[in-house]
Rosetta silent file (secondary structure, phi, psi, omega in degrees, C-alpha in Angstrom):
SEQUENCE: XXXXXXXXXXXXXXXXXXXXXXXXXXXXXXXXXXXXXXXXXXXXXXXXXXXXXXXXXXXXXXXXXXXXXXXXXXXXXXXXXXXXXXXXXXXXXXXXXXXXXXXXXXXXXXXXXXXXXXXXXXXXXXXXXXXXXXXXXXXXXXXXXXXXXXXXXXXXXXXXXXXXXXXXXXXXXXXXXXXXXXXXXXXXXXXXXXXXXXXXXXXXXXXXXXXXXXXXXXXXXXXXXXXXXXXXXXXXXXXXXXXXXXXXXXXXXXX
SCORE:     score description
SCORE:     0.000 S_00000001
   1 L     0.000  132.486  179.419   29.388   89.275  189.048 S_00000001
   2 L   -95.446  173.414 -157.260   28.748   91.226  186.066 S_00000001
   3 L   -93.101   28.496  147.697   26.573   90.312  183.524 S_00000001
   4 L   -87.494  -39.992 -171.976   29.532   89.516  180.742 S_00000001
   5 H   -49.583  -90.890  176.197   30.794   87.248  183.656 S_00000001
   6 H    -8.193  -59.963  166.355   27.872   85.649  183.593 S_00000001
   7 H   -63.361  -29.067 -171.291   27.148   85.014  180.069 S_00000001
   8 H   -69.603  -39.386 -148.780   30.803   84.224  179.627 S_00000001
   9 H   -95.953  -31.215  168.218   30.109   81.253  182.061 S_00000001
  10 H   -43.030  -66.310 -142.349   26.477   80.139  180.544 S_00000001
  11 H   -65.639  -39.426 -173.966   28.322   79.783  177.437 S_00000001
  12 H   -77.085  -48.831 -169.652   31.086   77.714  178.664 S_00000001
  13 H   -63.549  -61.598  171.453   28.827   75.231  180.899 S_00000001
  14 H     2.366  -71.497 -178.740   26.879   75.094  177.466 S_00000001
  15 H   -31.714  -63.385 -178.335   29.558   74.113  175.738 S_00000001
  16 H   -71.909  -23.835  175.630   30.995   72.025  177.665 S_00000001
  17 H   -73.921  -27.758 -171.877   27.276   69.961  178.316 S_00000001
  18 H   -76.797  -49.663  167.808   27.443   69.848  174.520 S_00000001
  19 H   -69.791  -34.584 -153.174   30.993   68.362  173.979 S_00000001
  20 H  -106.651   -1.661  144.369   30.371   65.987  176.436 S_00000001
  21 H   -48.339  -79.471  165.750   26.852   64.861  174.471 S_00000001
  22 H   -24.773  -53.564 -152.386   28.888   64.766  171.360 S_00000001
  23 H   -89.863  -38.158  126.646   31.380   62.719  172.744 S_00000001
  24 H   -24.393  -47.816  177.924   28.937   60.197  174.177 S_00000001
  25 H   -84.915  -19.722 -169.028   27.414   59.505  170.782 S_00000001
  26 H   -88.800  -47.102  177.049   30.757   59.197  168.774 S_00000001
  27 H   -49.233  -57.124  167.316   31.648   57.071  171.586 S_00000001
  28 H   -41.229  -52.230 -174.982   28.152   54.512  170.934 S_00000001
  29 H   -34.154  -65.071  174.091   28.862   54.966  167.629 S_00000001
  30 H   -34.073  -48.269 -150.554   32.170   54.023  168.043 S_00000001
  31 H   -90.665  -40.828 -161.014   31.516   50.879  170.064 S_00000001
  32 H  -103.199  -38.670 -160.382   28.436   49.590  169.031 S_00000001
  33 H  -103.292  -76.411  179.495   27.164   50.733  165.289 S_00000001
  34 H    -4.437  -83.154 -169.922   30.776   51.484  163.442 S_00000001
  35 H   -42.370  -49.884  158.014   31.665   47.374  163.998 S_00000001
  36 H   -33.375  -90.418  176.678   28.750   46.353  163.156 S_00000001
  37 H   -36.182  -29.722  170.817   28.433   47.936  160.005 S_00000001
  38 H   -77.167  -54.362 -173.486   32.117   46.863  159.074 S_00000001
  39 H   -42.469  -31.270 -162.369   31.171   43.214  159.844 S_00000001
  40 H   -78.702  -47.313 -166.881   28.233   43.771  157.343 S_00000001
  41 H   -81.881  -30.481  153.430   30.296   45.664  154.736 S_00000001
  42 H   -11.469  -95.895  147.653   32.993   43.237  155.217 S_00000001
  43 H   -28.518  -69.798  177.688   31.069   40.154  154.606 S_00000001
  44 H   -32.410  -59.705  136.193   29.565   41.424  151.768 S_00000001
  45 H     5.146  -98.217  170.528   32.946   41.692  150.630 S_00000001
  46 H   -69.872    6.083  160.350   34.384   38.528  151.073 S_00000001
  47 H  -110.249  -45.069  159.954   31.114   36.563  150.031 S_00000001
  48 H   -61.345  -65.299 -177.670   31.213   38.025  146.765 S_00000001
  49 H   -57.078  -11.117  150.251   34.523   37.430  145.982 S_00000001
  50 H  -134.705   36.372  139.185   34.173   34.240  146.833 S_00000001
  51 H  -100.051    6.334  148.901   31.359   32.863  145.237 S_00000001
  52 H   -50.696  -47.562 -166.807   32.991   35.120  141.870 S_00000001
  53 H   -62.053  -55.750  176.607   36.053   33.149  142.469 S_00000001
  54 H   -37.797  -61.735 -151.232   33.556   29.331  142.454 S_00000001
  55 H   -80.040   -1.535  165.709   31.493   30.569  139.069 S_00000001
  56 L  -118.206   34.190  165.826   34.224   32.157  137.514 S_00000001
  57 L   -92.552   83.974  167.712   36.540   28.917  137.945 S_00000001
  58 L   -86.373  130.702  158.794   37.486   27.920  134.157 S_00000001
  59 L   100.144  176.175 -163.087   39.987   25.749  132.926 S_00000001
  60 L   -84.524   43.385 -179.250   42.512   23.302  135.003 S_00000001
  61 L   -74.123  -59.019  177.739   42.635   25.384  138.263 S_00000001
  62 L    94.710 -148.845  150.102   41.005   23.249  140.158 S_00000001
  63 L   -34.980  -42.631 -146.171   41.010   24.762  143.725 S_00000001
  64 H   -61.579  -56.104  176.808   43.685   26.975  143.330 S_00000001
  65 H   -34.102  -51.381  129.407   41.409   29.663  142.253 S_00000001
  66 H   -19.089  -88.930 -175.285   39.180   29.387  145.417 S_00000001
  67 H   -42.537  -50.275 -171.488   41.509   28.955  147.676 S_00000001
  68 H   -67.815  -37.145 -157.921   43.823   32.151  146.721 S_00000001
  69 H   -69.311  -64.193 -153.257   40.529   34.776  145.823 S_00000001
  70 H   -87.904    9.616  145.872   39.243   34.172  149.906 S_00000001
  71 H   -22.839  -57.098 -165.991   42.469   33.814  151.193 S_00000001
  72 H  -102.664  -18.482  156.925   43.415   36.994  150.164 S_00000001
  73 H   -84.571  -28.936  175.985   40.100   38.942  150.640 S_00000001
  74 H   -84.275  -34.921  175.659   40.024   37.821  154.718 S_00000001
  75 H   -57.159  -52.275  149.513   43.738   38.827  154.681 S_00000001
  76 H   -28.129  -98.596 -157.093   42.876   41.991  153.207 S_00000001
  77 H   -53.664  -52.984  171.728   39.784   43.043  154.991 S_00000001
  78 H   -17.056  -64.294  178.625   41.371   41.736  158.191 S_00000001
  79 H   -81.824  -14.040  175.000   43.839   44.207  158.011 S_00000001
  80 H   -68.014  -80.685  156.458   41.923   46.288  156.755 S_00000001
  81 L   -78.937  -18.777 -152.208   38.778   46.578  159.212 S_00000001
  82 L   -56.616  -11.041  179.466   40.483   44.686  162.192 S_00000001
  83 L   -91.497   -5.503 -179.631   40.822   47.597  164.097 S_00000001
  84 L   -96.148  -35.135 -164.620   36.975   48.647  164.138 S_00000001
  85 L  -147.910  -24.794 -178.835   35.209   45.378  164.643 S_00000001
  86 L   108.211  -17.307  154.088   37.845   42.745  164.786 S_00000001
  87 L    84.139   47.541  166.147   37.175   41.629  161.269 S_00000001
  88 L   -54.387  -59.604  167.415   35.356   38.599  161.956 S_00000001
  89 L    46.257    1.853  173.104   33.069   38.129  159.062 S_00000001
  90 L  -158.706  133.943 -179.521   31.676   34.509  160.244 S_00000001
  91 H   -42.168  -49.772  175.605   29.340   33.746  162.960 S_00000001
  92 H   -41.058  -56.484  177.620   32.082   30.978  163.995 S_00000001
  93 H   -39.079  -43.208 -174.130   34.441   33.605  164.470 S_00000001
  94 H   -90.594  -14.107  158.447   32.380   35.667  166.845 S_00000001
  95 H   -61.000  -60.331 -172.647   31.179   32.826  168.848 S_00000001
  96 H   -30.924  -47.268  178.347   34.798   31.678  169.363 S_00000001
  97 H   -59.767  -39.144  165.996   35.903   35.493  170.476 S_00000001
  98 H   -72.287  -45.021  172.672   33.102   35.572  172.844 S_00000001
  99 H   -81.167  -17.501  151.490   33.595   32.662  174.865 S_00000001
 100 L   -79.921   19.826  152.306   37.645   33.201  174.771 S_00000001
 101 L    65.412   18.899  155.145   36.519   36.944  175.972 S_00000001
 102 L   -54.472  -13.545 -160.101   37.487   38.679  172.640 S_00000001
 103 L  -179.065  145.814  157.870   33.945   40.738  172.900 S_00000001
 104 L   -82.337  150.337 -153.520   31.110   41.285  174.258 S_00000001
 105 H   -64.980  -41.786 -169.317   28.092   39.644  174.846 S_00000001
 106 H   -88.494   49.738  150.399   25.670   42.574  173.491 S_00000001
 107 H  -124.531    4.127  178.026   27.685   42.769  170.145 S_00000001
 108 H   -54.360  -57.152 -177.330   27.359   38.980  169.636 S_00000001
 109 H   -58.174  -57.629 -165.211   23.713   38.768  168.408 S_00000001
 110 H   -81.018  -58.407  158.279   24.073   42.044  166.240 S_00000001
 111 H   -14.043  -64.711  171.541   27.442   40.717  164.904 S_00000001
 112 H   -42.688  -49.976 -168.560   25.622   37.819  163.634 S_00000001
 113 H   -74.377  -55.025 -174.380   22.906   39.200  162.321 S_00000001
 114 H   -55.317  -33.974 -177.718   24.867   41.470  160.143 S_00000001
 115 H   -68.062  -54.895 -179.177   27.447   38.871  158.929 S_00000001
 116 H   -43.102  -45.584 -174.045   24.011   37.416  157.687 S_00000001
 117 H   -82.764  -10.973  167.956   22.840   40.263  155.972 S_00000001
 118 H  -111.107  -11.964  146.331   26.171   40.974  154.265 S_00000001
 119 H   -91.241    7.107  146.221   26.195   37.483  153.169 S_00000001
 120 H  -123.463   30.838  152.238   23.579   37.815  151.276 S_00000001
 121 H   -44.325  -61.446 -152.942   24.628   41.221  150.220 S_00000001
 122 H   -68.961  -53.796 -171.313   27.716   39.621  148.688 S_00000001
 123 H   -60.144  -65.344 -154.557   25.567   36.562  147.001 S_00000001
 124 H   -99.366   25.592  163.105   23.164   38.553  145.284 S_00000001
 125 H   -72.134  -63.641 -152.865   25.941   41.403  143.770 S_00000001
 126 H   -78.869  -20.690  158.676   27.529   38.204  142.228 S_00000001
 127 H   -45.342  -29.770  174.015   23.943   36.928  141.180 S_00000001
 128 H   -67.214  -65.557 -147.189   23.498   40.137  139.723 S_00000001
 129 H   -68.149  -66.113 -152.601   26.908   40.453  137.674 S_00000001
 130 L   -94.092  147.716  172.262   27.264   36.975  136.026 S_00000001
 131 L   -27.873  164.001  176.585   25.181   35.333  133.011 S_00000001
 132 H   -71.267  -48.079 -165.479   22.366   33.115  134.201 S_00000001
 133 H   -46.171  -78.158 -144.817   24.403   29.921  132.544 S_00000001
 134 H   -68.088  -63.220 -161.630   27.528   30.475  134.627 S_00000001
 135 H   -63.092  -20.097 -167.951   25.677   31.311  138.069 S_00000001
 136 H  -107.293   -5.222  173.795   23.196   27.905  137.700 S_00000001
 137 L   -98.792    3.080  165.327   26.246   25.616  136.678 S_00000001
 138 L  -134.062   16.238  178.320   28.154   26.152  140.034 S_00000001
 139 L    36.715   63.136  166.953   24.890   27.163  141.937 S_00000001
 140 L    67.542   22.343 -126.232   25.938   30.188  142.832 S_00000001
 141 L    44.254    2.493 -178.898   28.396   29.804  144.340 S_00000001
 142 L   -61.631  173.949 -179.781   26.820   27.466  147.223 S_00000001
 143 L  -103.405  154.906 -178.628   28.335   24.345  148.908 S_00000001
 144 L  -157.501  137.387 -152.211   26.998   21.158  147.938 S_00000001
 145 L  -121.409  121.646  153.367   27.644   17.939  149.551 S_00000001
 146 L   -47.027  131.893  168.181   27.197   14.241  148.403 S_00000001
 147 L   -24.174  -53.204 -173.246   24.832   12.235  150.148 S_00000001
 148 L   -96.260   19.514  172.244   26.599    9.264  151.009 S_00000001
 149 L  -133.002   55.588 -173.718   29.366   11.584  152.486 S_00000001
 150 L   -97.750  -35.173  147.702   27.440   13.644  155.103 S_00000001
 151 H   -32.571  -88.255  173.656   29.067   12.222  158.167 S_00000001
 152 H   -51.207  -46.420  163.703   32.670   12.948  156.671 S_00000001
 153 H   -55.367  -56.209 -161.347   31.739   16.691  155.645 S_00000001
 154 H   -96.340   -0.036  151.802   30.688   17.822  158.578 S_00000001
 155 H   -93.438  -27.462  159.688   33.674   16.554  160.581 S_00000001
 156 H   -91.867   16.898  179.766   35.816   18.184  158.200 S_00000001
 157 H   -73.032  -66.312  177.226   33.834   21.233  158.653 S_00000001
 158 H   -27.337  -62.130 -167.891   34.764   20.429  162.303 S_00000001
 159 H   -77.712   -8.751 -170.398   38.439   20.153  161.900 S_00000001
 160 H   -86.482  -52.507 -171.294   39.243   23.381  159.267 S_00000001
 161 H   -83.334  -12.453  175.145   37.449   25.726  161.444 S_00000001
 162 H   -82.770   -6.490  164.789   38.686   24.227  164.543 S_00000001
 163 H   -87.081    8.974 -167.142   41.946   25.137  162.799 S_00000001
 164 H   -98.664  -52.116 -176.536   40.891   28.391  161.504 S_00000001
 165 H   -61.973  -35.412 -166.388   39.523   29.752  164.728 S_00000001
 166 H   -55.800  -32.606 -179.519   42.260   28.468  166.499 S_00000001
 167 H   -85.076    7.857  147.978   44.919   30.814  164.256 S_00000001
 168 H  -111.299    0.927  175.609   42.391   33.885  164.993 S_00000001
 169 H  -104.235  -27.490  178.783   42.034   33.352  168.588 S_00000001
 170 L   -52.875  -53.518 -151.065   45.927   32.187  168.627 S_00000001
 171 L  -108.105  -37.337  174.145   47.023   35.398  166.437 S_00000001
 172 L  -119.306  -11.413 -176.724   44.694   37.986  167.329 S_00000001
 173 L  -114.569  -69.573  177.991   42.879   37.753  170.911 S_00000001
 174 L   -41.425  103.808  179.532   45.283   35.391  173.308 S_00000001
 175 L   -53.155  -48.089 -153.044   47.443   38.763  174.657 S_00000001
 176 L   -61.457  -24.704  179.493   51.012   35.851  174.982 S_00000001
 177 L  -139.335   44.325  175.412   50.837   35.316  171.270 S_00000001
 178 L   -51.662  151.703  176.505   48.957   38.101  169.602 S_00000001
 179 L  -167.322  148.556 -178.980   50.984   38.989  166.487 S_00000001
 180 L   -64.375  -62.621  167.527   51.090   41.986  163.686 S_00000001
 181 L   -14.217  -43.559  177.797   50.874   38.758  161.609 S_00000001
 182 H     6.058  -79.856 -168.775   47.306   38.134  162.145 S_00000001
 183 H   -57.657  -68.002  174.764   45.753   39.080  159.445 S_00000001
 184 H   -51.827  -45.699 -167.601   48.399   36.900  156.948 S_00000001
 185 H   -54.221  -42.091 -174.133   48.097   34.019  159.307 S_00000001
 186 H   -71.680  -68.590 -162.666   44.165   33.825  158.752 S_00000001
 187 H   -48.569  -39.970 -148.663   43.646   34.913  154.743 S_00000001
 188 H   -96.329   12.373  153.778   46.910   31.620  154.340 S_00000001
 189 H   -78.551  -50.088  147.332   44.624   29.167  156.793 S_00000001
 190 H   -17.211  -70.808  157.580   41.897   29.897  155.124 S_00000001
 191 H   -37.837  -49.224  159.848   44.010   28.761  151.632 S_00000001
 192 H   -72.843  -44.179  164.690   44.845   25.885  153.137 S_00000001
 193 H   -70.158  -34.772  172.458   42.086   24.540  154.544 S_00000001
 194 H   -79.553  -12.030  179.771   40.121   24.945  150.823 S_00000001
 195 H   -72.002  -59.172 -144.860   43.455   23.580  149.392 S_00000001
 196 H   -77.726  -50.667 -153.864   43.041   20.324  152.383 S_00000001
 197 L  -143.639   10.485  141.721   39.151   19.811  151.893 S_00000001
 198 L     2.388  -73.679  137.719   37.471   21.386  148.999 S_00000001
 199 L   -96.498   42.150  149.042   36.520   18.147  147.814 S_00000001
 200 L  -127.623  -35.813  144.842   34.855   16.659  150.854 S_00000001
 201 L  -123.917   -1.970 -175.078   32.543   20.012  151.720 S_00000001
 202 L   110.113  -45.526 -179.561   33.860   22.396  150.053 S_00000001
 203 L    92.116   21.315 -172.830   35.650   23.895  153.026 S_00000001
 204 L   -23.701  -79.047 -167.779   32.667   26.461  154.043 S_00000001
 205 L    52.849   16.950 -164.356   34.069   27.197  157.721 S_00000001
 206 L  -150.371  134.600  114.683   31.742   30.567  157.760 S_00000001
 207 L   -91.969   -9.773  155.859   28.404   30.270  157.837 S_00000001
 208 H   -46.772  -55.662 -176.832   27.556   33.345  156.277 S_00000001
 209 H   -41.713  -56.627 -174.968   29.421   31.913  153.507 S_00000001
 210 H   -54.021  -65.381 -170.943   27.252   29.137  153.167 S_00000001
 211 H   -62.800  -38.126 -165.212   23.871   30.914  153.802 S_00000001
 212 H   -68.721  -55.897 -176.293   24.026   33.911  151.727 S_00000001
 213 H   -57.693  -16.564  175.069   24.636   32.072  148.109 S_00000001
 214 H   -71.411   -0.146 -151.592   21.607   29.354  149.802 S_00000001
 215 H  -120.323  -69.460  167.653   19.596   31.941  150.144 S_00000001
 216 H   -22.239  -56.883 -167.837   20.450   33.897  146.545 S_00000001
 217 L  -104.402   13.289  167.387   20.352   30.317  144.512 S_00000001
 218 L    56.247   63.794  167.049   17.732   28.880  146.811 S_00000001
 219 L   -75.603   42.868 -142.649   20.020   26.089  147.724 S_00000001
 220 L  -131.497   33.568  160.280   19.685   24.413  150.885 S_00000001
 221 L   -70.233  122.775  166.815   21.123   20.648  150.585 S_00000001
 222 L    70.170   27.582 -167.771   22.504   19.362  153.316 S_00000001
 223 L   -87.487   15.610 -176.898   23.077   23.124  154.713 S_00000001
 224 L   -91.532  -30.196 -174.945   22.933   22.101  158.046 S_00000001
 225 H   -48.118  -59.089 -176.102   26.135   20.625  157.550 S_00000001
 226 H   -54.162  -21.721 -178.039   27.735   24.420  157.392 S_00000001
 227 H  -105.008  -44.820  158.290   26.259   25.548  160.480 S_00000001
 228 H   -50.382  -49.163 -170.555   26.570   22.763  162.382 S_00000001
 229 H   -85.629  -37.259  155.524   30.274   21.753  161.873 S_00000001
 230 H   -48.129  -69.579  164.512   31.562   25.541  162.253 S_00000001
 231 H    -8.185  -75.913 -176.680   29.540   25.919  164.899 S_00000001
 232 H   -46.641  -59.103  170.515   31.179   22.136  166.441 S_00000001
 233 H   -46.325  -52.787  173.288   34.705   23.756  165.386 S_00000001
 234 H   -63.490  -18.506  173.673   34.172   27.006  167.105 S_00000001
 235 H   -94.777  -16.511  177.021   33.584   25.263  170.668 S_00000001
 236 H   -53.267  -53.541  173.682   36.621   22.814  170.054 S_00000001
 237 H   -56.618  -62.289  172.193   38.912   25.748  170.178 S_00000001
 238 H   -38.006  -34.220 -167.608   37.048   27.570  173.202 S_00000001
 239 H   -79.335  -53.468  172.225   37.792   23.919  174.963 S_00000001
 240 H   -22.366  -68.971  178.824   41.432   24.250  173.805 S_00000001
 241 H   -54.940  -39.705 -165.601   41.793   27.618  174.391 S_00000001
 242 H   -71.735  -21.516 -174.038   39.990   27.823  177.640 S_00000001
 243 H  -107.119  -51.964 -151.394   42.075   24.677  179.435 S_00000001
 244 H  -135.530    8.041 -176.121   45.189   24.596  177.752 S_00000001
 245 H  -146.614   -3.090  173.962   46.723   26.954  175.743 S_00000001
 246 L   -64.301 -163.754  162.317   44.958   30.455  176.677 S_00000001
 247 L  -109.931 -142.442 -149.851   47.128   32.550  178.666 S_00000001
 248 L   -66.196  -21.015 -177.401   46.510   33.339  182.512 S_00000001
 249 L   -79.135  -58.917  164.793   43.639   35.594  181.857 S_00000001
 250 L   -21.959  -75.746 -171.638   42.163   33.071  179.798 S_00000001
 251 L   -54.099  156.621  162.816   42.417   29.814  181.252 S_00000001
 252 L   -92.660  -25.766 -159.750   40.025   28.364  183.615 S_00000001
 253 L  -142.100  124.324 -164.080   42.150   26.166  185.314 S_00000001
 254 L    80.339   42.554 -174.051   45.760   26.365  186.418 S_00000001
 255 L   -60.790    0.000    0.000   46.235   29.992  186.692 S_00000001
C-alpha cells in the first residue's frame, strides 16, 4: 500500500469517527436538551400572556379576556413547539404523558423542573412591564381562592384538567385518535374550562401557572389547591385512559 493509500484511508476513518461523534451529540441534543429548553421557553410564554391577559382585564369582559389570551397562546405554541418537546407546558401534562407512555421517564423530572423555571420566567417579565397599581390589584396575576370554598375549588381543579388532559392524551398521544387537530382542540379546552370555572378557582389546571405569579407576587393562599387538584386530574385520565379508552398498546386490560 502506498503511502497516499494510506493517508487517503487515515483521513476517511477520521472522518468518519468524527461524523459519527457529531451525530451522537446532535442526537442528545436532540432528545434530551432541545425539549427541554422549549418546555422552558414555552412556559415562559404562555405564563406571561396569561397573567398580562388577568392585570390587563378592564372594563365588562369579564372572563372573556382570560379565557381567549391562553387559549390561543397553548394553541399557538402547541403547534408551534409540539414537534420538539410535545408542547406540554404544565407539570399535569407531563405526568399524564408519562404514565399513558407519551415519554420518558428521564425527561419527566427535567420537564418539570423547567416548566417551573419558565413559569416564573413568564411572571416576572409581566411583573416587570406593568405599573405597580395594576400588578398588586389582580396580584399578579395569581389564583386566589375563597376560604369557605376550598373543597369546591379543588374538585373543579379536578374536573377541568381531567378534561384538559384527557383532549391532549385523546388528540395527541392515543395512536386510534391522534389528530392534526391537536393543537386547536387544547388552546379551545383550555377556553372553556376558564369560561366553565373561573369563578370557583380560577381555572389554574397548570401548575406552573399557578406557581410562577406565587412566587413573583409572593402569593401562596390556598396554593395547594393548584397542585393538588391538577395533579388529582392528571391520574383520573391515566385511570381512564389506561382501562378504557386507550388503544391496544395502551390499555392494561382487555387487549
Amino acid at each position: 500500500m502506498s503511502g497516499d493509500e494510506i493517508k487517503h484511508e487515515v483521513f476517511t476513518i477520521t472522518e468518519a469517527t468524527e461524523g459519527r461523534n457529531t451525530s451522537k451529540k446532535r442526537c442528545i441534543f436532540e432528545k434530551y436538551v432541545q425539549p427541554c429548553l422549549t418546555e422552558l421557553f414555552g412556559t415562559s410564554l404562555f405564563v406571561f400572556v396569561g397573567c398580562a391577559s388577568v392585570i390587563g382585564n378592564v372594563g365588562t369582559l369579564g372572563v372573556i379576556q382570560p379565557a381567549v389570551a391562553h387559549g390561543l397562546a397553548l394553541g399557538v405554541l402547541i403547534m408551534l413547539f409540539g414537534q420538539i418537546s410535545g408542547g406540554h407546558f404544565n407539570p399535569a401534562v407531563s405526568l399524564m404523558a408519562f404514565l399513558c407512555g407519551g415519554m420518558e421517564l428521564p425527561l419527566l423530572v427535567p420537564y418539570i423542573v423547567a416548566q417551573m423555571v419558565g413559569g416564573m420566567a413568564g411572571a416576572g417579565l409581566t411583573k416587570a412591564i406593568y405599573p405597580t397599581d395594576k400588578y398588586a390589584a389582580s396580584l399578579g396575576g395569581a389564583f386566589s381562592v375563597a376560604p369557605n370554598a376550598l373543597a369546591e375549588s379543588c374538585l373543579a381543579e379536578v374536573v377541568m384538567t381531567t378534561f384538559l388532559t384527557t383532549v391532549v392524551c385523546m388528540g395527541a398521544i392515543n395512536a386510534k385518535t391522534r389528530s392534526p387537530w391537536a393543537a386547536f382542540c387544547i388552546g379551545l379546552t383550555v377556553t372553556a374550562n376558564i369560561f366553565a370555572g373561573a369563578t370557583i378557582s380560577g381555572a389554574c389546571m397548570n401548575p406552573a401557572r399557578a406557581f410562577g405569579p406565587a412566587v413573583a407576587a409572593n402569593h401562596w393562599s390556598n396554593h395547594w389547591i393548584y397542585w393538588v387538584g391538577p395533579i388529582c386530574g392528571a391520574l383520573v385520565t391515566v385511570s381512564f385512559i389506561r382501562l378504557m379508552f386507550g388503544d391496544q398498546k395502551t390499555r392494561l386490560v382487555l387487549k
